[in-house]
C-alpha positions in Angstrom: 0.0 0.0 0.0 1.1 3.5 -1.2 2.0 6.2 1.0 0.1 9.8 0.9 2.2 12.5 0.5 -0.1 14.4 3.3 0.5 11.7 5.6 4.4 12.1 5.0 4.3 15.7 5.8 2.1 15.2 8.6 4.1 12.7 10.0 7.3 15.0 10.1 5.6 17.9 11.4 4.2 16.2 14.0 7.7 14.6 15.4 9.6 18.0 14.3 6.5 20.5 15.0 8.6 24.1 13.6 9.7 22.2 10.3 8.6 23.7 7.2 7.8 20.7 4.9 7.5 19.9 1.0 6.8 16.6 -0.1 7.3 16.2 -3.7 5.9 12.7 -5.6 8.9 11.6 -7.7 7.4 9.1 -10.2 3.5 9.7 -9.7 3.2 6.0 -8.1 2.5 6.8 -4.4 5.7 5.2 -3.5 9.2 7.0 -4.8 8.6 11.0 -2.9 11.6 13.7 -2.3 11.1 15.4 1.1 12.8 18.6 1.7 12.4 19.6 5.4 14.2 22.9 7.2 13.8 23.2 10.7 15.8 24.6 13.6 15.8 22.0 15.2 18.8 20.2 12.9 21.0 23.7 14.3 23.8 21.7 15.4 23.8 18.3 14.2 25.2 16.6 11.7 23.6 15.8 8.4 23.1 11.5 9.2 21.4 13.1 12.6 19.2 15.5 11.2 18.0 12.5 8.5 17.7 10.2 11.6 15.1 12.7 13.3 13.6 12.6 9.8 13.1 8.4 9.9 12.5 8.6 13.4 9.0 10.7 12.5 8.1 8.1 9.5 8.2 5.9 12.3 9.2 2.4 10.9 7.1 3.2 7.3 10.1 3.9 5.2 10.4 0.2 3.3 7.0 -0.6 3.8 4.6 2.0 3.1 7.0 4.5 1.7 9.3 2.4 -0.4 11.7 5.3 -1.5 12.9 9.0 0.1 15.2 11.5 -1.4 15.6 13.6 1.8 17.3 16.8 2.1 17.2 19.1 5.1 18.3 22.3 6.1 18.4 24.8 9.0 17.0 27.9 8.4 19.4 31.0 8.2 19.2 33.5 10.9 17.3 36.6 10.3 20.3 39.6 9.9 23.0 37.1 8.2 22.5 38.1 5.1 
């Protein structure tokens, strides 16, 4: 069974509440998505950790549900570092 790409989003939001989420549906199947999540909350951690927190929030679907997950995630720049 396919995986919604609301119910990605969703998922991540709800483990990493201040991420700003896009969920984009690779091949149109339900099952291959990019995710491209920024939050604060990866300030400080490596890029393996801040993917980690993302998995965590899938909680065990990546595999099953979601088959595939091109994930890229960011921390937000600071306001006045421009």
């Amino acid at each position: 069974m396919a995986m919604d790409a609301g119910e990605i989003e969703r998922l991540i939001k709800e483990s990493i509440p201040e991420a700003v989420v896009r969920i984009e549906d690779l091949a149109g199947d339900g099952d291959h998505y990019a995710a491209y999540v920024t939050s604060p909350a990866f300030e400080g951690k490596s890029r393996v950790q801040q993917h980690q927190m993302v998995y965590a929030a899938l909680q065990g679907r990546m595999g099953g549900e979601l088959h595939a997950l091109a994930l890229q995630t960011l921390v937000p720049e600071k306001a006045g570092n421009a």
